[in-house]
C-alpha positions as CSV (number, residue, x, y, z in Angstrom):
1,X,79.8,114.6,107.9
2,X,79.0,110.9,106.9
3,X,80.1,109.4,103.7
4,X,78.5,105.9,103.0
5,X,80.5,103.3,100.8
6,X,77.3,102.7,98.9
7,X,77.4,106.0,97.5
8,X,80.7,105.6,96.0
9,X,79.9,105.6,92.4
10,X,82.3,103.9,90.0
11,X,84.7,106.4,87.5
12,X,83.5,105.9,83.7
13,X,86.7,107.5,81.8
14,X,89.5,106.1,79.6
15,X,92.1,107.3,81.7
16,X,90.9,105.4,84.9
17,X,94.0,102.8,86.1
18,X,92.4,100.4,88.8
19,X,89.1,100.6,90.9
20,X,88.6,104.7,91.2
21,X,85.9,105.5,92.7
22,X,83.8,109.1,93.6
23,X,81.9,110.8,96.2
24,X,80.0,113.2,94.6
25,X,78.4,117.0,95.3
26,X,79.9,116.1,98.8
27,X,79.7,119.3,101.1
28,X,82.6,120.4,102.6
29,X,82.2,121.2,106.0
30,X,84.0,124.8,107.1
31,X,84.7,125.6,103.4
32,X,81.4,127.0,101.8
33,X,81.8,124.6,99.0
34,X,80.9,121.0,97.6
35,X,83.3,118.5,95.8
36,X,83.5,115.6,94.3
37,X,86.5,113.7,96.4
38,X,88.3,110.7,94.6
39,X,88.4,107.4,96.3
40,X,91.1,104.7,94.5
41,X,90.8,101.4,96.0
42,X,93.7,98.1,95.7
43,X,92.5,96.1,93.8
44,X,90.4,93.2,95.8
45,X,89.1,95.6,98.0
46,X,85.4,94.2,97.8
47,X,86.8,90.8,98.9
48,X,88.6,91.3,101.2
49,X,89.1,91.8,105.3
50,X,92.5,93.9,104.9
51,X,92.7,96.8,106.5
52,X,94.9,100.0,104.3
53,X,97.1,102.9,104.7
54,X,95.5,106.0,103.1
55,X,97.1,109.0,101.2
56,X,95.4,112.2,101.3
57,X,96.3,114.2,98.4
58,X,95.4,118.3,97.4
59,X,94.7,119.1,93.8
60,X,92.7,115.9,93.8
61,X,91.7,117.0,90.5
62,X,94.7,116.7,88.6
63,X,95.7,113.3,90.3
64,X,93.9,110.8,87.9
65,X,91.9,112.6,85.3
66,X,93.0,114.8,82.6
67,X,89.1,115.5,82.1
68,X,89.3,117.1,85.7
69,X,93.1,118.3,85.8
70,X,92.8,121.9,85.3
71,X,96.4,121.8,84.4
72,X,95.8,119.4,81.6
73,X,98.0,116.6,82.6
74,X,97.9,114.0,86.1
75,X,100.1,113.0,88.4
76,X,99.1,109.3,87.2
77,X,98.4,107.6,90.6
78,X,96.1,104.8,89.2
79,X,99.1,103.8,87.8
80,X,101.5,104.4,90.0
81,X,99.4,102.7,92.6
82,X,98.3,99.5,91.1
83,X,102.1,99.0,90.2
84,X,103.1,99.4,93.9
85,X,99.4,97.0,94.7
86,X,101.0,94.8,92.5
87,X,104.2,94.2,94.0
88,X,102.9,94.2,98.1
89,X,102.3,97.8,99.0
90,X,98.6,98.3,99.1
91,X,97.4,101.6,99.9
92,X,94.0,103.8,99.8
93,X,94.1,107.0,97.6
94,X,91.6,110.1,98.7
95,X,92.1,112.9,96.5
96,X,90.0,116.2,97.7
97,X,90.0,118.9,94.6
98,X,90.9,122.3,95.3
99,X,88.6,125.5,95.4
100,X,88.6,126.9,91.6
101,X,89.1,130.6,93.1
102,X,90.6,130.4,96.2
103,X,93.2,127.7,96.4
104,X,96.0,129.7,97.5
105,X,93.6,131.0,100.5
106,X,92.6,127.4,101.6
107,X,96.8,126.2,100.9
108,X,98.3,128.7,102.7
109,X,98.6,129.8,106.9
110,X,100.2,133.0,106.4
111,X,98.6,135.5,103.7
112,X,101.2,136.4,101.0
113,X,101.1,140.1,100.6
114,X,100.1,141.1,97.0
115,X,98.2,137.6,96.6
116,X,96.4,136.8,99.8
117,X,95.6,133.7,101.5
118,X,95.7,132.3,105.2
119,X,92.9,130.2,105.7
120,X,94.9,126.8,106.2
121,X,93.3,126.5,109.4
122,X,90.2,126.3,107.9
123,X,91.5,123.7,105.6
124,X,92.9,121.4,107.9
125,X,89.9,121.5,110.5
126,X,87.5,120.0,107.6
127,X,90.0,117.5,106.9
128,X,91.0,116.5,110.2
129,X,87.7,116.7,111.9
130,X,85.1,115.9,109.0
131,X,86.8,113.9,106.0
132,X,89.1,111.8,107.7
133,X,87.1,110.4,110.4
134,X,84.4,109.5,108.1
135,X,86.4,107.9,105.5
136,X,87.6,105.9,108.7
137,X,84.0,104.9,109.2
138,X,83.1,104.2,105.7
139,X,86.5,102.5,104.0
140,X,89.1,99.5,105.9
141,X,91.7,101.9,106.7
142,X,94.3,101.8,109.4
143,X,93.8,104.3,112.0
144,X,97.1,105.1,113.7
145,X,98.7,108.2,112.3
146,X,101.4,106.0,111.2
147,X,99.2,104.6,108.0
148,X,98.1,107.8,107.3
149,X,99.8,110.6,104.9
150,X,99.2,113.7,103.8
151,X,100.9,114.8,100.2
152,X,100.6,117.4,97.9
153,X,102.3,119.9,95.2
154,X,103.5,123.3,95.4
155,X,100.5,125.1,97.9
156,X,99.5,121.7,98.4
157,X,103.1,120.7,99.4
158,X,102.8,123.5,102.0
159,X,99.4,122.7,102.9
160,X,100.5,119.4,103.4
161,X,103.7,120.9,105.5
162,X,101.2,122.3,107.9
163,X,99.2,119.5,108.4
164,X,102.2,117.2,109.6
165,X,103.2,119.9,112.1
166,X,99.9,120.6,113.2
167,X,98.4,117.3,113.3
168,X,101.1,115.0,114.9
169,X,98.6,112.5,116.6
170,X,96.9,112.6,112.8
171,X,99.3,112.6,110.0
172,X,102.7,110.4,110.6
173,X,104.0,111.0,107.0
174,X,104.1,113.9,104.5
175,X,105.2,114.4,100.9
176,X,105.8,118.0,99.6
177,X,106.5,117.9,96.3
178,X,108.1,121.3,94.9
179,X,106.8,123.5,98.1
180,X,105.9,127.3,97.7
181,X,107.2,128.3,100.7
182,X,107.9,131.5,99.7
183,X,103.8,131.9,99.6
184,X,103.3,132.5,103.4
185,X,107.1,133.3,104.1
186,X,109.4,132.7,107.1
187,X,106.8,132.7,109.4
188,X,105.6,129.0,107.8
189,X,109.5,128.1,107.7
190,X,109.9,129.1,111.4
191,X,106.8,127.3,112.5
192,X,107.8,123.9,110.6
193,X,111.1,123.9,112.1
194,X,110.1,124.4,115.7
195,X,107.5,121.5,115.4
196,X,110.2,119.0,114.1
197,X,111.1,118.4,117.5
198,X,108.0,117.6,119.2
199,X,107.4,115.1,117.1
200,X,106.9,111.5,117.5
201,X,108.1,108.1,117.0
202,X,106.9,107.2,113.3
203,X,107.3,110.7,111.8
204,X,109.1,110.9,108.1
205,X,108.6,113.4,105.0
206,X,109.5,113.4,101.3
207,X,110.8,116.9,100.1
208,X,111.5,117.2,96.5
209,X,112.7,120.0,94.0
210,X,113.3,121.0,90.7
211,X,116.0,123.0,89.2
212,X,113.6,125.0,86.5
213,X,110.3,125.5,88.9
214,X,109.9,129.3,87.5
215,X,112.7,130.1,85.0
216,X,110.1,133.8,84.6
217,X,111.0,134.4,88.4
218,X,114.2,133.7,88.9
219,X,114.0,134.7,93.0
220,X,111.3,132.6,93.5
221,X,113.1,129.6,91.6
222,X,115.9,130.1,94.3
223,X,113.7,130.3,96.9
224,X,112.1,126.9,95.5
225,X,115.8,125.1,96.2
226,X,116.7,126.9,99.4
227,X,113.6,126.7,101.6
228,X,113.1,122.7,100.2
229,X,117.1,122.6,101.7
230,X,116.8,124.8,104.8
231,X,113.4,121.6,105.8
232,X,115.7,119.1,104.7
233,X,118.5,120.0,106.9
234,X,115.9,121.4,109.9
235,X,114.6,117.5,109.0
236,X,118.3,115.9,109.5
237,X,118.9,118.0,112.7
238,X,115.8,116.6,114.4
239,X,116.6,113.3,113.3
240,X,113.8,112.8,111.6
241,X,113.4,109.9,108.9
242,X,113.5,112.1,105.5
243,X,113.9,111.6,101.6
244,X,114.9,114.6,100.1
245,X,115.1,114.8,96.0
246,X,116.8,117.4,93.5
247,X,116.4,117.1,89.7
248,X,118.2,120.1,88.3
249,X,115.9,120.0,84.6
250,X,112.7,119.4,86.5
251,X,109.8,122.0,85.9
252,X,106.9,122.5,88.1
253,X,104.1,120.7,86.6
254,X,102.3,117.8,86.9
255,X,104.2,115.4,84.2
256,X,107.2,115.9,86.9
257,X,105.4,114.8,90.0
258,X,104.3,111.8,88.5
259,X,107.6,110.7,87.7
260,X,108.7,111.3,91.2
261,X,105.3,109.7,92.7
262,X,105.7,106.1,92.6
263,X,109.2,106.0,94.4
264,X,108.4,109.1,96.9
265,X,105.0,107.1,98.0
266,X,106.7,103.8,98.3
267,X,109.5,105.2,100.8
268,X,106.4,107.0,102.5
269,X,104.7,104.0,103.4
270,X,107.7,101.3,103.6
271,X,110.6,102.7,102.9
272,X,111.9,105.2,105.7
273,X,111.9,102.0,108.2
274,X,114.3,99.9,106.7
């Protein structure tokens, strides 16, 4: 896979915030499938030598542009972004859009058993071994898994789970924003918690949740709070640098992610250090 930084093709749309950028009709290696993956870029970019961090986010559809969100709202990171730009905190955005059809198989290891999935694997190999290393080659980015997170929302907060645990020498940080761990079950839970203590110097996740993610279900809305706590606490025990955040009215939708964005990335990239 080679992506070339003169094929980055500026965003038309009123809702762009900042220099957003697109790959597009890129082929997905592993996946069967073609995207177009979101590039936002600090402002300066073109002029200067600096080298970034870079957030990998899932749903890259619905992170900047409600003509792509299929949820009909974003998570507002051009904003959010160029605010943090603004005050020091420079990063690299690449958001990868999900499969239409088959985003639960592609978000989740474990297949849940009325609704499927499992191919995670699959998933992380493209991004790991295809996307990331030639958005290394094509963008200024800092290579050391330290300057290098992986963040998503409910599927793509577990997604993102399994690509911290799996990729330790890849992914330093993670942000799992309302995960549905109660998609591939205990055996995702288990496997989280045993790779918390292999890991290295420079590891730290954000877990968030909110109090009203599926009033219709109210198991699964329990299971939302306890299996957020249970990798907070399996977190604390490993010593692991960790931000965990509750807001008992939050929903689980895209408005409420965006408000929780620009504070989760900052302790993601500067925070947990201090």
């Amino acid at each position: 896979m080679r992506l070339s930084p003169d094929d980055l093709t500026p965003v038309d749309d009123p809702d762009v915030v900042g220099d957003l950028r697109s790959w597009d009709g890129v082929d997905l290696p592993g996946l069967a499938r073609a995207a177009d993956i979101a590039v936002w870029l600090p402002r300066g970019y073109d002029d200067s030598d600096e080298r970034y961090p870079v957030i990998y986010m899932h749903d890259g559809g619905n992170a900047f542009l409600r003509s792509r969100s299929y949820g009909g709202a974003t998570w507002e990171v051009g904003e959010a972004m160029s605010a943090l730009a603004a005050r020091g905190f420079p990063a690299i955005v690449v958001a990868v859009p999900c499969h239409p059809e088959q985003r639960g198989e592609e978000y989740s290891q474990y297949p849940h058993p009325s609704l499927g999935g499992g191919r995670a694997e699959d998933y992380a190999t493209f991004l790991v071994n295809h996307l990331k290393p030639a958005v290394d080659d094509a963008l200024r980015t800092r290579q050391d898994p330290g300057s290098a997170i992986v963040l998503g929302s409910s599927l793509g907060g577990v997604v993102s789970a399994y690509l911290w645990q799996t990729r330790p020498d890849v992914f330093g940080g993670a942000g799992l924003f309302s995960p549905a761990f109660w998609w591939p079950g205990e055996q995702a839970l288990v496997d989280l918690e045993e790779s918390m203590r292999l890991r290295r110097k420079g590891a730290r996740v954000y877990v968030d949740v909110g109090g009203r993610e599926e009033p219709g279900e109210p198991d699964i809305e329990a299971a939302y709070v306890r299996d957020a706590e249970r990798v907070v606490r399996g977190l604390r025990e490993a010593q692991i640098p960790v931000r965990y955040v509750f807001d008992s009215a939050a929903i689980h939708f895209e408005t409420d992610w965006a408000a929780r964005f620009p504070a989760a990335v900052e302790w993601l990239l500067h925070g947990w250090d201090r």
